[in-house]
N, C-alpha and C positions, 0 to 999 in steps of 0.2 A: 488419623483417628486418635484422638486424646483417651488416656488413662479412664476418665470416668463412664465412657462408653465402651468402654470393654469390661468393666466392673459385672458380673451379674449378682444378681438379687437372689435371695435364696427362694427355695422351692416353694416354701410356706408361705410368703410371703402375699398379702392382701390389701391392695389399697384399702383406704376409707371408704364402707359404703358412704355415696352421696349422690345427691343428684346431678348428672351429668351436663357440663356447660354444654351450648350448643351453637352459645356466639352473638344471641339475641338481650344476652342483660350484661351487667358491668363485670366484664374481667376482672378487674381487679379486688370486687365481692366475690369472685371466683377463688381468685388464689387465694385471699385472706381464708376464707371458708379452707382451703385445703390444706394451707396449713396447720391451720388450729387443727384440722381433722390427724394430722400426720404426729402431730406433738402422743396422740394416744397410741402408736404403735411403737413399739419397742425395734426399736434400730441396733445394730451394731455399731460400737466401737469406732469415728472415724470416717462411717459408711454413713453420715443422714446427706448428702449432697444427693449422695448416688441414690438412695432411695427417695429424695423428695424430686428430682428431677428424671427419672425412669420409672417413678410410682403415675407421674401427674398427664401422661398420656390416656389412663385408664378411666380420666375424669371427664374426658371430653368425646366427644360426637360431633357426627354431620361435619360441618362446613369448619367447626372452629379444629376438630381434629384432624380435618383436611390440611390443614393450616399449619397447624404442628406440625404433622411429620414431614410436611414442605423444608423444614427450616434445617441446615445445616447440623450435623451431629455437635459439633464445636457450641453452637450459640445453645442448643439444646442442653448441652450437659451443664451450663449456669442458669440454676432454679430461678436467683434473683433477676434475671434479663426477660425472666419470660411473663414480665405486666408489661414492657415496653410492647 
């Protein structure tokens, strides 16, 4: 298990409210959307990897969240691999 899966998030911590992908319109209007959404929460120091890629499970449902946590803790912990 890599480093950035062991990281945890703090307590307070809330993704973006947004509406929830669910695997039916374009991923990649997804992630864009959730970043721009991520840019307004204040991150620690160091920590935006770990909070953009352990925040972005909270964005999805059904089949597409199915999906995700299918995927290897490795390939999960790099935010940018997950339009592929």
């Amino acid at each position: 298990m890599d480093s950035l899966a062991l990281q945890e998030l703090p307590k307070k911590f809330a993704p973006p409210k947004m509406e929830k992908y669910k695997g039916a319109t374009d991923p990649e209007d997804h992630v864009s959307q959730y970043k721009q959404a991520m840019t307004c929460v204040t991150v620690l120091m160091g920590l935006k990897e770990v909070f953009m890629s352990k925040g972005f499970g909270n964005t999805l449902e059904g089949p597409a969240l199915k999906g995700y946590t299918a995927l290897t803790n490795q390939y999960r912990t790099w935010f940018e691999d997950l339009r592929t």
